[in-house]
C-alpha positions as YAML, in Angstrom:
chain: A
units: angstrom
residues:
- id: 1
  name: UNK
  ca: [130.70, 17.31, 23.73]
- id: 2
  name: UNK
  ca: [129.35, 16.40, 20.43]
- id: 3
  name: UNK
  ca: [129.59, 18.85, 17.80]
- id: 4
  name: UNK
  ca: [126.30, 18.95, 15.23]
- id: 5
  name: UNK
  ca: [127.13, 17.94, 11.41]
- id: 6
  name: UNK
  ca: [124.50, 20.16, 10.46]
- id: 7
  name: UNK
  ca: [123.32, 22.95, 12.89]
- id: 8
  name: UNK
  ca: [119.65, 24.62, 12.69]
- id: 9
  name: UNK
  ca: [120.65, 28.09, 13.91]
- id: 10
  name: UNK
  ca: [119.40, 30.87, 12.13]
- id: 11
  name: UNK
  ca: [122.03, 32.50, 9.55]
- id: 12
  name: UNK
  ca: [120.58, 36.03, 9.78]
- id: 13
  name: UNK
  ca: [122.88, 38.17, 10.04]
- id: 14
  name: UNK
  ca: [125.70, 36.08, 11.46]
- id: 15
  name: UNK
  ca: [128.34, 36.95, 9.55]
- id: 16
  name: UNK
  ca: [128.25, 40.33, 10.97]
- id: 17
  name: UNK
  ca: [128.92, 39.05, 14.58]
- id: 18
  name: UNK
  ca: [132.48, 38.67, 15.21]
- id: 19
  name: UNK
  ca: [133.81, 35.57, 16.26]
- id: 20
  name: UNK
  ca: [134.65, 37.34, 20.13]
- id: 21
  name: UNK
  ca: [131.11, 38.76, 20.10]
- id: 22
  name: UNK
  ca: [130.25, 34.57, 19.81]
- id: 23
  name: UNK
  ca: [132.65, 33.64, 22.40]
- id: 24
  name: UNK
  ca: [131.25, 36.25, 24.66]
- id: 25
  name: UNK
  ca: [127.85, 34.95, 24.04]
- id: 26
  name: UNK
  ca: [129.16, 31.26, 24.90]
- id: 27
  name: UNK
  ca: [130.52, 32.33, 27.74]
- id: 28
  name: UNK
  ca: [127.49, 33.60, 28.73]
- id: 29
  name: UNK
  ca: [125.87, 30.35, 28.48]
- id: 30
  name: UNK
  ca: [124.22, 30.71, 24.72]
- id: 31
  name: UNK
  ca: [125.10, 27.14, 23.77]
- id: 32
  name: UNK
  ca: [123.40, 28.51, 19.70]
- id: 33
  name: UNK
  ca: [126.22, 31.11, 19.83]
- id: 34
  name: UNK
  ca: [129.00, 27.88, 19.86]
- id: 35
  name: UNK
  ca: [126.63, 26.28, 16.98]
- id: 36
  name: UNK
  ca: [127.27, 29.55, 14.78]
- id: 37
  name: UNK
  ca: [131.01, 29.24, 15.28]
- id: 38
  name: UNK
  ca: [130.98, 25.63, 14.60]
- id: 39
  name: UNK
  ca: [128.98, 26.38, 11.44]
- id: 40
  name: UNK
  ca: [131.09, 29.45, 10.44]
- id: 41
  name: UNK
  ca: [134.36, 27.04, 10.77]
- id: 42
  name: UNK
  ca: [133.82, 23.66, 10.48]
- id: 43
  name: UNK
  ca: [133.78, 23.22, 6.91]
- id: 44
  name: UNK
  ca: [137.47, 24.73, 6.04]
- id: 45
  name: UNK
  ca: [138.84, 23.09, 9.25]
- id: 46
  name: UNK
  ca: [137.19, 19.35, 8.15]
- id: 47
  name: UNK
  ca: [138.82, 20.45, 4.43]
- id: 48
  name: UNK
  ca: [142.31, 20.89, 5.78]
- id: 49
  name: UNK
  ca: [142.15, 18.28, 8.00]
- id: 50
  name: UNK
  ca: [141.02, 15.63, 5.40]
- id: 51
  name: UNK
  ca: [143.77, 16.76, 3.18]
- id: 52
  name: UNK
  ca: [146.95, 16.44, 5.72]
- id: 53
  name: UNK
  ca: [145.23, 13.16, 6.88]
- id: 54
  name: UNK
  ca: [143.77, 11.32, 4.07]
- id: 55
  name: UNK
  ca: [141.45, 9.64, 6.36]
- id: 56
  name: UNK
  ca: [137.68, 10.83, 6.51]
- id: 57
  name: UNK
  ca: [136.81, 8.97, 9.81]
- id: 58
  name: UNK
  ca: [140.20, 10.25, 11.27]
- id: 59
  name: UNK
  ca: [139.47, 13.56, 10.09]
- id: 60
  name: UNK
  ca: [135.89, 13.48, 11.60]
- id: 61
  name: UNK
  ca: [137.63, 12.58, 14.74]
- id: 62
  name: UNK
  ca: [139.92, 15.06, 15.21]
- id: 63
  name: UNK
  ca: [137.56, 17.65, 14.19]
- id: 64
  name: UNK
  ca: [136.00, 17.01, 16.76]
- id: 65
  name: UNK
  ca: [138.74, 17.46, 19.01]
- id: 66
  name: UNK
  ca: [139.72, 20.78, 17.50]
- id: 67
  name: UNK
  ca: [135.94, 22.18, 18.55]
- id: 68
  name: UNK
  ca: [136.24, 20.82, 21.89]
- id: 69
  name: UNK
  ca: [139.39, 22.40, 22.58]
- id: 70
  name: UNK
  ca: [138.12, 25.54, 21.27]
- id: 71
  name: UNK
  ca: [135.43, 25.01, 23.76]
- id: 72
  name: UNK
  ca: [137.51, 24.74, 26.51]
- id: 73
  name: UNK
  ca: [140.12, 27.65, 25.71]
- id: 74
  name: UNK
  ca: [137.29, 30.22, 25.43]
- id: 75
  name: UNK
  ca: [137.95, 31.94, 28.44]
- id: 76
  name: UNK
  ca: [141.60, 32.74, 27.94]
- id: 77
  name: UNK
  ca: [141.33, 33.86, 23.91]
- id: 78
  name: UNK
  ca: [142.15, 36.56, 22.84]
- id: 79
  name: UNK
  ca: [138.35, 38.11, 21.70]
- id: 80
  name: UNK
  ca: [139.46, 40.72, 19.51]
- id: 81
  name: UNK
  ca: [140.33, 38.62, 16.19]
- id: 82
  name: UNK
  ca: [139.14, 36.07, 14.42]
- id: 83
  name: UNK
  ca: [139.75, 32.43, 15.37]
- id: 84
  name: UNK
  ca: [140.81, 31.58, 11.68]
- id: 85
  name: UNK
  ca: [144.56, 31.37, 12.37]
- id: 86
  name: UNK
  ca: [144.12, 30.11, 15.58]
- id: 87
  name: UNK
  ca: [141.99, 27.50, 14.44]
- id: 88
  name: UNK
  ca: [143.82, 26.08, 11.97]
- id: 89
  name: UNK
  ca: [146.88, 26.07, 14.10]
- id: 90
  name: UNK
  ca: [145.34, 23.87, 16.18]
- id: 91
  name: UNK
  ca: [144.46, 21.72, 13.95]
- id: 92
  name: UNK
  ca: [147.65, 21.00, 11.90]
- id: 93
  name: UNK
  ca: [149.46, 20.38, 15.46]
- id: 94
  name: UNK
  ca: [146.32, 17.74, 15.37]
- id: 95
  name: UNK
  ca: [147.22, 16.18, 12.49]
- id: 96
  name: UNK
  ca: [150.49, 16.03, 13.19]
- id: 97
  name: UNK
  ca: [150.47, 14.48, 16.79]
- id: 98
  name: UNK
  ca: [148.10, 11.55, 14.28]
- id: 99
  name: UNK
  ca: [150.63, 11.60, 11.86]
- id: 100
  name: UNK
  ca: [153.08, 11.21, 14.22]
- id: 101
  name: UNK
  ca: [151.11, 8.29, 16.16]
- id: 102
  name: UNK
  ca: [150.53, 6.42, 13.01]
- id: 103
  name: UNK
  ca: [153.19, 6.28, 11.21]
- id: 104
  name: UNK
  ca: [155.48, 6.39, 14.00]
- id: 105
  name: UNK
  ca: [157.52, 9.31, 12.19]
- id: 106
  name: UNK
  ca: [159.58, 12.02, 13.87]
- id: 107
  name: UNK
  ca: [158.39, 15.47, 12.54]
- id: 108
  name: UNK
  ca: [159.75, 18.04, 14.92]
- id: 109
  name: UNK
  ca: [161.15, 19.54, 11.79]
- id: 110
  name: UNK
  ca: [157.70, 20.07, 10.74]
- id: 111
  name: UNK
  ca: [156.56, 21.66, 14.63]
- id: 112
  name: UNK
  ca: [159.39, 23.81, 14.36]
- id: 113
  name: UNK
  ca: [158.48, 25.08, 10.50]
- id: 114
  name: UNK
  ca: [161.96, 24.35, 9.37]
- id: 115
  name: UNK
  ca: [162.05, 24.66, 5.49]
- id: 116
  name: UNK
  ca: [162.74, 20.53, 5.34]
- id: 117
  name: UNK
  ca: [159.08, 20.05, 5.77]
- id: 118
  name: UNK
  ca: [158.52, 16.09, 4.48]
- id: 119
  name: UNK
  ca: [154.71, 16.30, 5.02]
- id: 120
  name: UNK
  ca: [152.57, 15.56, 1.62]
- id: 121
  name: UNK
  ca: [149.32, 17.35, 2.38]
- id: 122
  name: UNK
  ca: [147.38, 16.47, -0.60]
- id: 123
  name: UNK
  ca: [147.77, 12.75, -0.66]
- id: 124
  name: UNK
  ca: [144.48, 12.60, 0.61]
- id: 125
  name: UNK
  ca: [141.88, 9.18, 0.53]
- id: 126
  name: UNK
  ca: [140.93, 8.78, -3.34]
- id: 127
  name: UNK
  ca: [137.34, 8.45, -4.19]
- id: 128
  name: UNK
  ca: [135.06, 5.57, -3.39]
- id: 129
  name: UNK
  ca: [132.18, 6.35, -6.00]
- id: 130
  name: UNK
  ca: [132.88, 6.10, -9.82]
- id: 131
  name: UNK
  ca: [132.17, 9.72, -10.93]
- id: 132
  name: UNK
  ca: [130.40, 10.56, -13.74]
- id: 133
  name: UNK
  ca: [131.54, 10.71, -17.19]
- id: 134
  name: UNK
  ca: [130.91, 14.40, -17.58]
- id: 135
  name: UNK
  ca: [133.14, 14.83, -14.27]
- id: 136
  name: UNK
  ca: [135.66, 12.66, -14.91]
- id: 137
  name: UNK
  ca: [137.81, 14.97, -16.37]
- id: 138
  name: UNK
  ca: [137.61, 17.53, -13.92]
- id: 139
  name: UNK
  ca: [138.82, 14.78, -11.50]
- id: 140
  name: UNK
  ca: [141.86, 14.11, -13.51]
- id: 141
  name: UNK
  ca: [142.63, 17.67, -13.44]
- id: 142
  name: UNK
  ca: [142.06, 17.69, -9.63]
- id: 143
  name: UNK
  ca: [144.26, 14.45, -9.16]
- id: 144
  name: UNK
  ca: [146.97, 16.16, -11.22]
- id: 145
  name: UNK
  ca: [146.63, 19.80, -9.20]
- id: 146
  name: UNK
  ca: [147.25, 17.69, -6.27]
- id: 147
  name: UNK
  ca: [150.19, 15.69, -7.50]
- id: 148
  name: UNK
  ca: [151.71, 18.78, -8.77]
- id: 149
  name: UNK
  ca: [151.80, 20.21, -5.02]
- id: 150
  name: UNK
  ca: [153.07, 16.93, -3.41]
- id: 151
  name: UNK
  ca: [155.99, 18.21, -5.65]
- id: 152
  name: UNK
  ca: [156.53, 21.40, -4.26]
- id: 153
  name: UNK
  ca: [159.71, 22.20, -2.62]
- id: 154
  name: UNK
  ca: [158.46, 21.32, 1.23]
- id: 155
  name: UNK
  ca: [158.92, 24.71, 2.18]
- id: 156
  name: UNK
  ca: [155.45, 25.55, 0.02]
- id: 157
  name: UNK
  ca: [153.30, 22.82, 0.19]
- id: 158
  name: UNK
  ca: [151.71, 23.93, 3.64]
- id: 159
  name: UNK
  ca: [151.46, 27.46, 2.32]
- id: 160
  name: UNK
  ca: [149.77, 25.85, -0.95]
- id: 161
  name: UNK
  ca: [147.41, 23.99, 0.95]
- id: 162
  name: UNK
  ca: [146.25, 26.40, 3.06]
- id: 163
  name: UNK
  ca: [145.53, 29.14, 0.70]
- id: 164
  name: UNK
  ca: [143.79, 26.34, -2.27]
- id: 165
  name: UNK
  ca: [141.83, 24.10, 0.37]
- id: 166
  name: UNK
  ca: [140.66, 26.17, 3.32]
- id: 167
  name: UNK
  ca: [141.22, 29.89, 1.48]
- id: 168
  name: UNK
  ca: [143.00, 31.59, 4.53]
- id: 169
  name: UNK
  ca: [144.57, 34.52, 3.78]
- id: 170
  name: UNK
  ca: [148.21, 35.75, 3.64]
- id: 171
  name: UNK
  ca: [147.54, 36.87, 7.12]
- id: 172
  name: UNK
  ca: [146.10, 33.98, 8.49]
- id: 173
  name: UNK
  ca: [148.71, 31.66, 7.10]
- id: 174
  name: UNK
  ca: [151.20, 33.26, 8.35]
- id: 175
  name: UNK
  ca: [149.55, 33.38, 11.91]
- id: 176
  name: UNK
  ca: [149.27, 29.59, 11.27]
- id: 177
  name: UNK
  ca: [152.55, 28.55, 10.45]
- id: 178
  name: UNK
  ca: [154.39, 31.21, 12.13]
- id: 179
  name: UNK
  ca: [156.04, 32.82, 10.06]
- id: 180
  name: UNK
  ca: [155.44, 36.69, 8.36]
- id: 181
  name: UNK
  ca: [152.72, 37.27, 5.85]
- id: 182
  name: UNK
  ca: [155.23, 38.49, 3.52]
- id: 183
  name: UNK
  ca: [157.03, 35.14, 3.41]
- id: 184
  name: UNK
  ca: [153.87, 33.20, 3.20]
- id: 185
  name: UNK
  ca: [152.69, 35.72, 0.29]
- id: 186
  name: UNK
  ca: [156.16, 35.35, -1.35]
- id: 187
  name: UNK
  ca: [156.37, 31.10, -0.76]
- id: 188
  name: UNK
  ca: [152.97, 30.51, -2.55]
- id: 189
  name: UNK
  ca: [153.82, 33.44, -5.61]
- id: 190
  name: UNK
  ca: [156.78, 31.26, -6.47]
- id: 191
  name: UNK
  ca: [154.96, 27.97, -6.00]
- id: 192
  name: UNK
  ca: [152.44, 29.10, -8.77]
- id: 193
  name: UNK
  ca: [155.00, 28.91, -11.45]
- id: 194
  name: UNK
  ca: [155.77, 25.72, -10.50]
- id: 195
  name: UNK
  ca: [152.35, 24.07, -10.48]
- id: 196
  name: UNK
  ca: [151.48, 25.59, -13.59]
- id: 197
  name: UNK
  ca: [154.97, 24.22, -15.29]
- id: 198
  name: UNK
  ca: [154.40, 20.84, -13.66]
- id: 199
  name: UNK
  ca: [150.57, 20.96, -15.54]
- id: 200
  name: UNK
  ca: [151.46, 21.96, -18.68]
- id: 201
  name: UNK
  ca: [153.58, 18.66, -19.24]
- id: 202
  name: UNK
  ca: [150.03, 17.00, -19.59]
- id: 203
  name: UNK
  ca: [147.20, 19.70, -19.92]
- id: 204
  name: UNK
  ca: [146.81, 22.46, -22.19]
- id: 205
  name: UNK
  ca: [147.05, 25.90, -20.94]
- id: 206
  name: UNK
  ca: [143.10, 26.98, -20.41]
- id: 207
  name: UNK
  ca: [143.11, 23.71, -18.04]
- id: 208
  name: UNK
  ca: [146.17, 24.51, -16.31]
- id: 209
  name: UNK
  ca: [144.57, 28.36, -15.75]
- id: 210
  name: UNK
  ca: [141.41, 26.99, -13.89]
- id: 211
  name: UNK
  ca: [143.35, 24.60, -11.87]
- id: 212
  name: UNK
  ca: [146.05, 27.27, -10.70]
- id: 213
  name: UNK
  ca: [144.33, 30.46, -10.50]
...
């Protein structure tokens, strides 16, 4: 199965159709239905992915996988929530199985969410084009942002990540890495602090407020 960069279906009203209501449709053999979830999803997921990868045609690839296997799992999901959490669960045991092939590094620490997480989730593939001089500093601060969580304690940097690059909420997160919402809430209020003190060694304050908002 080959899932569409860029689908055609119609947006009307699709974000008022729950993501069961789509899987019930797909089930049903309305092949557009899929589309609208891949469409609804596949922008975040690609996001995350990139960012615990730092490989674009790796990430292409195993975003890929992450739709198929939704694909095939439709019939025994649960329909009556959103496939955010489930989602992205999928997809950072994904990266990790890459990670793992790759690099030939042992990270059952990090598929058991032990605090000792040695992932860096942000040391993503730098840019290929020279930006623009009117963009260049906006880079710097992104390139520093991203430093500055490579820095967390471990125990934050997956919280980080998912709540700055694919904007899940407390919820979600916590669905994703298995642990409550109020830790996940609680691991990413005191990793603020520390982005914003690891900023301000280099950028004034109204920079470090846009980068860590």
């Amino acid at each position: 199965m080959q899932v569409k960069e860029h689908t055609r279906v119609q947006k009307t009203q699709n974000t008022e159709i729950t993501d069961g209501m789509l899987v019930t449709q797909t089930l049903a053999g309305d092949q557009s239905s899929f589309e609208v979830l891949v469409q609804r999803y596949n922008t975040p997921l690609f996001n995350f992915i990139c960012h615990l990868l730092g490989d674009y045609d790796l990430a292409c690839d195993v975003s890929q996988q992450v739709f198929l296997q939704l694909y095939i799992s439709m019939p025994t999901l649960r329909t009556g929530e959103p496939l955010k959490a489930w989602l992205f669960q999928v997809a950072r045991n994904r990266c990790l199985d890459e990670l793992r092939r790759k690099r030939s590094i042992h990270f059952s620490e990090l598929e058991s969410n032990h605090d000792d997480d040695d992932l860096s989730p942000l040391d993503i593939m730098p840019d290929t084009q020279p930006l623009p001089d009117e963009m260049a500093e906006r880079s710097d601060l992104k390139s520093a942002l991203r430093e500055a969580i490579d820095a967390l304690p471990p125990k934050f940097r997956s919280v980080v990540l998912l709540r700055y690059a694919s904007q899940l909420s407390f919820s979600e997160i916590g669905k994703t890495l298995n642990m409550p919402e109020a830790t996940a809430k609680t691991y990413f209020q005191r990793a603020r602090p520390l982005l914003r003190t690891a900023m301000a060694k280099h950028w004034k304050p109204e920079q470090v407020a846009e980068a860590v908002s």
